[in-house]
C-alpha beads as a LAMMPS data file, in Angstrom:
LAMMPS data file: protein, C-alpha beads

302 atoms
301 bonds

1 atom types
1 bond types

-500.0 500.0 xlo xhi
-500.0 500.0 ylo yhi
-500.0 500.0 zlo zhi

Masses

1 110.0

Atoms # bond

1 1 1 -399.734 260.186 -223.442
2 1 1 -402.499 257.931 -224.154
3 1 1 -401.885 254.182 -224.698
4 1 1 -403.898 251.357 -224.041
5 1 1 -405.603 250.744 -220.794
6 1 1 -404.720 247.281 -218.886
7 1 1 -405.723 247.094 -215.349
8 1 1 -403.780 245.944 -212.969
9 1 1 -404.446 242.735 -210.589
10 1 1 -404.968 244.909 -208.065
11 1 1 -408.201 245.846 -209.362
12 1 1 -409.857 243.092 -208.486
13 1 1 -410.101 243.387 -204.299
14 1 1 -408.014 245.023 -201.704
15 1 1 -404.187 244.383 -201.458
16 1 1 -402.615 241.921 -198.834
17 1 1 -401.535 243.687 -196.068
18 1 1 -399.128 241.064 -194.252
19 1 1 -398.286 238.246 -196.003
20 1 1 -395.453 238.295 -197.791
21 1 1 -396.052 235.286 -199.929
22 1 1 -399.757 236.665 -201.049
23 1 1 -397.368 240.075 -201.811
24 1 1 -394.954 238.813 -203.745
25 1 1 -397.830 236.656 -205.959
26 1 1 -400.005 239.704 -206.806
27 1 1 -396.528 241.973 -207.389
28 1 1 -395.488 239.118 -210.092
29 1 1 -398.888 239.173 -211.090
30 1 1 -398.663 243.028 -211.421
31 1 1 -395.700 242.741 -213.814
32 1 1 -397.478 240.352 -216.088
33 1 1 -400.057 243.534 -216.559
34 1 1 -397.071 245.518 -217.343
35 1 1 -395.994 242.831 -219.803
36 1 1 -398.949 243.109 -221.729
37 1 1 -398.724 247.284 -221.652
38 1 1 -395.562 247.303 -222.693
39 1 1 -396.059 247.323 -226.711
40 1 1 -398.231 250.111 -226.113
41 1 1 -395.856 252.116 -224.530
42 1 1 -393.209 251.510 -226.389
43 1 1 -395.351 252.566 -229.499
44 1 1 -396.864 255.852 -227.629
45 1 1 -393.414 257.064 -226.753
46 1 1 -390.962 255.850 -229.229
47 1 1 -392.673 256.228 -232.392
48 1 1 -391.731 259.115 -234.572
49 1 1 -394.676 261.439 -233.072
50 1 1 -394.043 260.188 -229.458
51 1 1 -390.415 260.509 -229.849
52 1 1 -390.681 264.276 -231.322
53 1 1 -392.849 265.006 -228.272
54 1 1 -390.820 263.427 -225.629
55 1 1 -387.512 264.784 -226.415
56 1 1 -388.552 268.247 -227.430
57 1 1 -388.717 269.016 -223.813
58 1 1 -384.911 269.151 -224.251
59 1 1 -385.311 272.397 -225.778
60 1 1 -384.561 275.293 -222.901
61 1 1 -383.095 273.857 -219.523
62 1 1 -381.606 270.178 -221.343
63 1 1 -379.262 272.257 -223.645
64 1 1 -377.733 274.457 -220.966
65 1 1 -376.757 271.168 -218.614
66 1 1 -375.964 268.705 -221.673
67 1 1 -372.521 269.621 -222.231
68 1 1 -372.014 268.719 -218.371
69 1 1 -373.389 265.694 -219.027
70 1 1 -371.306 265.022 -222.311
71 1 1 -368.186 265.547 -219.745
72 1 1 -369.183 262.944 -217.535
73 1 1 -368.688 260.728 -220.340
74 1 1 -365.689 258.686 -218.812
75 1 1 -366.013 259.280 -215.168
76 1 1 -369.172 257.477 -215.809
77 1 1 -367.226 254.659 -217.818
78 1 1 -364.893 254.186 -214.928
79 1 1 -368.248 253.830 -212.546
80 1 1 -369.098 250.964 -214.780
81 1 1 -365.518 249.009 -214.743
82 1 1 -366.095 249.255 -210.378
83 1 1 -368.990 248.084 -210.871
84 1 1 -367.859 245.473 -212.717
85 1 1 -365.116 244.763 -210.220
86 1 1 -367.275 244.926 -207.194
87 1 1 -369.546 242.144 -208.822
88 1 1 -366.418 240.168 -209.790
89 1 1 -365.822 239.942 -206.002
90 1 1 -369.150 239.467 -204.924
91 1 1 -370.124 242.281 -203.655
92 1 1 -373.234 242.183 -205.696
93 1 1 -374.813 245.228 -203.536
94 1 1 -372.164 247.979 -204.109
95 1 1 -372.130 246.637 -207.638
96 1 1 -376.159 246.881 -208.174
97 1 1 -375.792 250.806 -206.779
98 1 1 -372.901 251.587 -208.867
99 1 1 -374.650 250.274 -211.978
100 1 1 -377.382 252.574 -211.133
101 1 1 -375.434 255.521 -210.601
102 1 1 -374.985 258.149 -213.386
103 1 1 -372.852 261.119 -212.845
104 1 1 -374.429 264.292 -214.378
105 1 1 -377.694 266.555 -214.171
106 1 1 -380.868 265.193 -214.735
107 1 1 -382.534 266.392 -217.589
108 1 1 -385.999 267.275 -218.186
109 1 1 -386.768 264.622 -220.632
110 1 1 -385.068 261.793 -218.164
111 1 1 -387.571 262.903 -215.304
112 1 1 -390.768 262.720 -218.027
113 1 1 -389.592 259.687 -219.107
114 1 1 -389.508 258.129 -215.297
115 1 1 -392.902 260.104 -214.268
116 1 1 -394.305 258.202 -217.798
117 1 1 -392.486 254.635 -216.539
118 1 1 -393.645 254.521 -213.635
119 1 1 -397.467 255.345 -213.977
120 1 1 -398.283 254.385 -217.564
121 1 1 -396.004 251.165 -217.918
122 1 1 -395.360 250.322 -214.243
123 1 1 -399.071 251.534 -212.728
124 1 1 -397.307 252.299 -209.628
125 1 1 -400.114 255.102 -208.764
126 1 1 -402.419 254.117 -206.852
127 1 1 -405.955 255.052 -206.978
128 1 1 -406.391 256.424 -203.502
129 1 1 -402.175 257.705 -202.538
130 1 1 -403.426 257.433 -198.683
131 1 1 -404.294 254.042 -198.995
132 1 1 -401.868 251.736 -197.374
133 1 1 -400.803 249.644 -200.713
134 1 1 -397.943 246.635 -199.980
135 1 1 -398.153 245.264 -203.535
136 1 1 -397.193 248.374 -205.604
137 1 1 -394.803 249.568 -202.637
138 1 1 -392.732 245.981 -203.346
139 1 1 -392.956 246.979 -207.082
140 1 1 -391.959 250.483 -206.621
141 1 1 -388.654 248.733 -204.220
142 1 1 -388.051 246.329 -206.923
143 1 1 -388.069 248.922 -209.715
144 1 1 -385.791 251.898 -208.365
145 1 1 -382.558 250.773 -209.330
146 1 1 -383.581 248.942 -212.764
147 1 1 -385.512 252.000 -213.585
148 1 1 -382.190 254.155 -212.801
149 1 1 -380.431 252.035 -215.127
150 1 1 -382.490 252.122 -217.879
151 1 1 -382.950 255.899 -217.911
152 1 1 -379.296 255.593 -218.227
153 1 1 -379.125 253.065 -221.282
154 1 1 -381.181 256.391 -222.624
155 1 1 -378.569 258.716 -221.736
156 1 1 -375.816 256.133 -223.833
157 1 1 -378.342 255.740 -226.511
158 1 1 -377.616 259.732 -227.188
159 1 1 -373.943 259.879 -227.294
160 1 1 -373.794 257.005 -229.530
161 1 1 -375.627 258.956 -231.847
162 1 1 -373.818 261.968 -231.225
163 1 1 -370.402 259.793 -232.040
164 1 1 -371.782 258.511 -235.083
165 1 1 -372.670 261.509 -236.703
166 1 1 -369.144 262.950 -235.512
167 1 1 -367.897 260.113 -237.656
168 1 1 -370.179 260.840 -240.348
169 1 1 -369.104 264.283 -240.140
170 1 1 -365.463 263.671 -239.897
171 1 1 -365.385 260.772 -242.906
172 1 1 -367.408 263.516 -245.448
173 1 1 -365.668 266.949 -244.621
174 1 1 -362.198 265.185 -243.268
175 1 1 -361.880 262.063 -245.055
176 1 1 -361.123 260.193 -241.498
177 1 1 -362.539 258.919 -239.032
178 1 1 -363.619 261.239 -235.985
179 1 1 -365.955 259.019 -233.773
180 1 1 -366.488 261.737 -230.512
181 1 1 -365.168 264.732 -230.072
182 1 1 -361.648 264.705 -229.340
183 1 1 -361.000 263.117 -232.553
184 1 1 -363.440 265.697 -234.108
185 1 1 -361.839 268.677 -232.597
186 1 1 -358.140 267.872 -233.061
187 1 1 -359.368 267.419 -236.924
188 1 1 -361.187 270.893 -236.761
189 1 1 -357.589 272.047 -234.958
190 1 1 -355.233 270.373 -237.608
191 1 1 -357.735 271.983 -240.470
192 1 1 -357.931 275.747 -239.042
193 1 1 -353.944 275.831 -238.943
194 1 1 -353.793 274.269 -242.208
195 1 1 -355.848 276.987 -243.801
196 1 1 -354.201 279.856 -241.609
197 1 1 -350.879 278.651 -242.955
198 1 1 -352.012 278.487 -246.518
199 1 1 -353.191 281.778 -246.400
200 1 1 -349.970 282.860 -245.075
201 1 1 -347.931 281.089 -247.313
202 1 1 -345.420 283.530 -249.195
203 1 1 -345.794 281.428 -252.563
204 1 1 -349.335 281.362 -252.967
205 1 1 -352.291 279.501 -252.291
206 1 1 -351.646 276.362 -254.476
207 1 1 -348.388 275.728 -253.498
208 1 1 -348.794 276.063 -250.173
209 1 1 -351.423 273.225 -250.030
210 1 1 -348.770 271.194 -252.017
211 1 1 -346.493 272.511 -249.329
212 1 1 -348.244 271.659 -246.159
213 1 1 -350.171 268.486 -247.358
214 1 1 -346.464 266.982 -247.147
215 1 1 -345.270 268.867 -244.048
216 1 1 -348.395 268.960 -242.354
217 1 1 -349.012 272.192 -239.881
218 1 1 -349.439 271.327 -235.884
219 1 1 -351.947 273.270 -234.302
220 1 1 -351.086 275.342 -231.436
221 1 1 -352.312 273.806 -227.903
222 1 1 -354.881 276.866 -227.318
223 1 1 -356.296 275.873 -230.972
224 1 1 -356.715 272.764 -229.896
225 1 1 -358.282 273.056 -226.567
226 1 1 -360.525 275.405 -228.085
227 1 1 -361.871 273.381 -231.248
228 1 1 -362.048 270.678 -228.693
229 1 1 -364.134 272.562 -226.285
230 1 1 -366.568 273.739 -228.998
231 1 1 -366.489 270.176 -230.305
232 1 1 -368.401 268.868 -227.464
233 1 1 -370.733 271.632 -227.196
234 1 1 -372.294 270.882 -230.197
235 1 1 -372.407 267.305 -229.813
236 1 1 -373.930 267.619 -226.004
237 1 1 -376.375 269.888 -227.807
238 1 1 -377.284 267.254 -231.023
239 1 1 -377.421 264.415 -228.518
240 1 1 -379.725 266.452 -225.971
241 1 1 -382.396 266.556 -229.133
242 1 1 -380.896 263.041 -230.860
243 1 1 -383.694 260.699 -229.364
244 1 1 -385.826 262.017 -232.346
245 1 1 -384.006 259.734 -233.989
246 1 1 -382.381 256.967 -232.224
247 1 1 -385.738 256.559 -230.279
248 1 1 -387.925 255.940 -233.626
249 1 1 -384.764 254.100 -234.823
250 1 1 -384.278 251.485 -231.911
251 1 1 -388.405 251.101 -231.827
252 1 1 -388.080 249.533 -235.231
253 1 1 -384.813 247.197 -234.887
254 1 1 -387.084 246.233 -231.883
255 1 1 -384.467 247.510 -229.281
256 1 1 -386.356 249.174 -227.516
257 1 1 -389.095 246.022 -226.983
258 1 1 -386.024 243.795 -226.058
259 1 1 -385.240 246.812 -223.459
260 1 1 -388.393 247.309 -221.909
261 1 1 -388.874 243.221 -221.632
262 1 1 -385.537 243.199 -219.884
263 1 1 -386.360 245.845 -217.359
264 1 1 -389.187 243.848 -216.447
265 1 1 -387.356 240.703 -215.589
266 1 1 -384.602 242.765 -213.521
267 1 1 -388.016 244.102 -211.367
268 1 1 -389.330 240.360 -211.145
269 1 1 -385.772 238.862 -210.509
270 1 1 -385.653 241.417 -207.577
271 1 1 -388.848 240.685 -206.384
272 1 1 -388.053 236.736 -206.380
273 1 1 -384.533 237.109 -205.039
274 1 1 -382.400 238.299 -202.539
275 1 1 -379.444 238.975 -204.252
276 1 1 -380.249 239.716 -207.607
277 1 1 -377.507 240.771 -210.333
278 1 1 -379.385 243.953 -211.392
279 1 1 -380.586 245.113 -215.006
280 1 1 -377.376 245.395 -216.696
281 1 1 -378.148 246.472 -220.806
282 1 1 -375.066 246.054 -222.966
283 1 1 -375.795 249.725 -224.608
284 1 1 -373.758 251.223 -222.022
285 1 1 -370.648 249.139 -222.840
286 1 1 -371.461 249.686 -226.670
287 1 1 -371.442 253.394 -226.343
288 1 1 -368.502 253.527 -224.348
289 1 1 -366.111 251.593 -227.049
290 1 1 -366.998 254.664 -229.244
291 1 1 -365.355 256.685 -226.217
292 1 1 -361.875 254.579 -226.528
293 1 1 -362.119 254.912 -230.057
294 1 1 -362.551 258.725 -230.141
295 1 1 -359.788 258.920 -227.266
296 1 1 -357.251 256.699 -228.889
297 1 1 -357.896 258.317 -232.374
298 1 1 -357.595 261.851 -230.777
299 1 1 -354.868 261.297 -229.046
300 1 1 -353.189 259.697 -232.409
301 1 1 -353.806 262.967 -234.128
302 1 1 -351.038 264.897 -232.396

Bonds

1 1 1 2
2 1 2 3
3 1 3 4
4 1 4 5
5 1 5 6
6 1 6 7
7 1 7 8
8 1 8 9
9 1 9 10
10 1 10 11
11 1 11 12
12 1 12 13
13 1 13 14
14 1 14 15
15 1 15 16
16 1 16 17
17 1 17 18
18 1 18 19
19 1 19 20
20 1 20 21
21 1 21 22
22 1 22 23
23 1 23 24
24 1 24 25
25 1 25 26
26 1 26 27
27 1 27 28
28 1 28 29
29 1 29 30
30 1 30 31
31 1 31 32
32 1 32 33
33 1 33 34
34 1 34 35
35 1 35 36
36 1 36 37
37 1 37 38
38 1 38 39
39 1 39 40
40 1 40 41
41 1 41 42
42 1 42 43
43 1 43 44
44 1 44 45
45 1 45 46
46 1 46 47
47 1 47 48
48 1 48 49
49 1 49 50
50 1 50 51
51 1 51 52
52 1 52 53
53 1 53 54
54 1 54 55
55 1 55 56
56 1 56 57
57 1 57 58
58 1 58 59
59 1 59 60
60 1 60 61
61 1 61 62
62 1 62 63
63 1 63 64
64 1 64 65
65 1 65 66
66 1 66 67
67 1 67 68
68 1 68 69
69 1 69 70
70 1 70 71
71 1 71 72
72 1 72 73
73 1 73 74
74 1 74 75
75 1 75 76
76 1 76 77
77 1 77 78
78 1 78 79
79 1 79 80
80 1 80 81
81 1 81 82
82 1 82 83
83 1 83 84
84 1 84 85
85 1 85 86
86 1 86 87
87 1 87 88
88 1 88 89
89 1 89 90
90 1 90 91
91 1 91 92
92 1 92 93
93 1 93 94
94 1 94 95
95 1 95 96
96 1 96 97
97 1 97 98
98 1 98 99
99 1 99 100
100 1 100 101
101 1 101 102
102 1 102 103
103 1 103 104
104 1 104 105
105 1 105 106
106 1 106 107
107 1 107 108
108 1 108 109
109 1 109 110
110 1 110 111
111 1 111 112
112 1 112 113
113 1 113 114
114 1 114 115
115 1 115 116
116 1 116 117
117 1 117 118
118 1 118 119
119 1 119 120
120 1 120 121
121 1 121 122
122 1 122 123
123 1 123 124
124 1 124 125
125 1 125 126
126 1 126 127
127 1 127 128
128 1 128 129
129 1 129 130
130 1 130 131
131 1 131 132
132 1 132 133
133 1 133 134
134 1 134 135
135 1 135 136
136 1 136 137
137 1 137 138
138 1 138 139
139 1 139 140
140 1 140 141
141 1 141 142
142 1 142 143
143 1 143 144
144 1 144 145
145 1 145 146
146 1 146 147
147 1 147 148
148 1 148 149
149 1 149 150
150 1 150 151
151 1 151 152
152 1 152 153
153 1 153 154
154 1 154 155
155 1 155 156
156 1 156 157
157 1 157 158
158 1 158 159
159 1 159 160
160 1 160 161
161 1 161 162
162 1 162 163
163 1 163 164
164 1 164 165
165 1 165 166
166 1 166 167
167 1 167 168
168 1 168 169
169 1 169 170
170 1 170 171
171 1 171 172
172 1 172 173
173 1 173 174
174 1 174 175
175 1 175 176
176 1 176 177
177 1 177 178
178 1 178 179
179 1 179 180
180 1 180 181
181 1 181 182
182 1 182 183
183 1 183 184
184 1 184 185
185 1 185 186
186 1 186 187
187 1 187 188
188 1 188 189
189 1 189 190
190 1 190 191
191 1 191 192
192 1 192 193
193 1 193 194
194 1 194 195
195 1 195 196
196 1 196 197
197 1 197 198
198 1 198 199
199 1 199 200
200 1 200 201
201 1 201 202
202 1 202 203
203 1 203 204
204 1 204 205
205 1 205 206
206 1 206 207
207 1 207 208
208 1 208 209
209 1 209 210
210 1 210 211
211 1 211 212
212 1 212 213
213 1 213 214
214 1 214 215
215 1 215 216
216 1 216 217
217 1 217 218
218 1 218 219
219 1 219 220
220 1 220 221
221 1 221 222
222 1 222 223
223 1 223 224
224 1 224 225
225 1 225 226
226 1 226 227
227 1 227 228
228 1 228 229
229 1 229 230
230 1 230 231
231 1 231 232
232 1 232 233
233 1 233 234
234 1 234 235
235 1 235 236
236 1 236 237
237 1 237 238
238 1 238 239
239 1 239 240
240 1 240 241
241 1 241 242
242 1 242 243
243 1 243 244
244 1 244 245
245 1 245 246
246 1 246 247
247 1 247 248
248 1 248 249
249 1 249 250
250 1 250 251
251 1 251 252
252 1 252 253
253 1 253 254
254 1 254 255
255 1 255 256
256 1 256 257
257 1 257 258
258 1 258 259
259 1 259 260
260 1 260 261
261 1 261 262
262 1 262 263
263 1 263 264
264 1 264 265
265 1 265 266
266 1 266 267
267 1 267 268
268 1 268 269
269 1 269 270
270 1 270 271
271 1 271 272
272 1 272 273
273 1 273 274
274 1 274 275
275 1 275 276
276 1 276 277
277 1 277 278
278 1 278 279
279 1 279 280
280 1 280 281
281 1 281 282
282 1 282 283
283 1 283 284
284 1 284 285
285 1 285 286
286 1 286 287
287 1 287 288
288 1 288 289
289 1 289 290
290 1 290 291
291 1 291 292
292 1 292 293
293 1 293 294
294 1 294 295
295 1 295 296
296 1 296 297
297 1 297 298
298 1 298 299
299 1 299 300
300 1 300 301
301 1 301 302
């Protein structure tokens, strides 16, 4: 996707082959390129036209694996608390490679998004690929596991979306809150067995509602797996397509600016040092208190 053309440092002679020091200068100096790309790319890809074309690749392959990746939901919440652990006892290196770690299938518009990182923001192709080229290999070391992460933050971005219109969908049609989609599907449960035993009731419609609105109806456990079940596959399938929304959304709060200037300094802070703490957005944490919530609210319904 076009955006605006910045040339690298590297442009201007042949790249240091070994000293470190001369490296590491033109790499920072490569970033501050990037810095100055970055509003472009954030406004060729995020924008309401760039958002519509990156995430319609989601259409085809994306829907078949995203309610796989909707299930990874808390195994990938638990990843983050070791993480978390690991870095409270210094192991900083099993933390940084649990941070980047996401449980799941890659999707289609996750690898796009990375191809469209790494060679229109991070201008980690080089012009001639058999050319020996030290600076943007350091870059392209520096940037593996922020990248990871950020695709990730992406991945969060979704099911927060997804949860919110659960709760949307729960407060208008349920009058309660449903943020995910245990709470969602035990609602859909309780409301099927309500309206099964209404229809059922020997009295008549009315007073049956009058009936079972004071002795409320428990669904069966098979009703409940079930609504569950189809629950999440249409919220993996909204939040497959749902960065037509948040993308255009987060562009405009200026998320998305704050996010891409971040990723940048994790790179540079792993360029300049040897233990670096990684690139460690707070979306991921965000998204994952609407997982408690839905949890904790689900399991409340029974």
């Amino acid at each position: 996707m076009a955006h605006e053309d910045i040339s690298s440092p590297l442009e201007a002679g042949p790249a240091p082959e070994g000293d470190p020091t001369e490296v590491r200068t033109l790499a920072l100096r490569h970033l501050d390129a990037c810095r100055i790309r970055a509003p472009g790319f954030i406004d060729a890809h995020y924008s309401l036209r760039g958002a519509f074309h990156l995430n319609r690749l989601a259409w085809g392959r994306d829907m078949l694996v995203a309610p796989v990746n909707f299930l990874m939901v808390v195994p990938n919440f638990l990843v983050r608390l070791l993480a978390i652990f690991f870095e409270a006892c210094g192991a900083r290196r099993p933390a940084r490679w649990l941070l980047g770690l996401h449980l799941g299938l890659r999707t289609r518009v996750q690898s796009r998004l990375r191809r469209d990182l790494e060679r229109e923001l991070l201008d980690l192709d080089a012009a001639e690929p058999e050319t020996p080229d030290p600076v943007r290999d350091r870059v392209r070391e520096a940037a593996r596991d922020p990248v990871s992460v950020y695709l990730n933050t992406r991945s969060v971005a979704g099911d927060i979306t997804a949860g919110t219109a659960a709760a949307f969908f729960g407060l208008v049609v349920f009058h309660q809150f449903t943020p995910g989609s245990v709470s969602a599907g035990a609602a859909v449960a309780h409301r099927i067995a309500t309206e099964q035993a209404v229809a059922d009731f020997m009295f008549g419609e009315f007073l049956g509602r009058a009936w079972y609105s004071a002795f409320p109806v428990e669904p069966s456990a098979g009703m409940v797996v079930y609504s569950v079940l189809a629950t999440i596959l249409v919220l993996a399938v909204f939040s497959a397509f749902s960065g037509m929304i948040h993308d255009p959304v987060q562009r405009w709060l200026g998320i998305h600016g704050r996010r891409v200037r971040g990723l940048l300094d994790a790179i540079e802070e792993s360029l300049c040092s040897e233990r670096p703490r990684g690139f460690r957005p707070r979306d991921t944490f965000v998204g994952r208190i609407y997982d408690v919530l839905d949890w904790i609210k689900g399991l409340f319904s029974f």
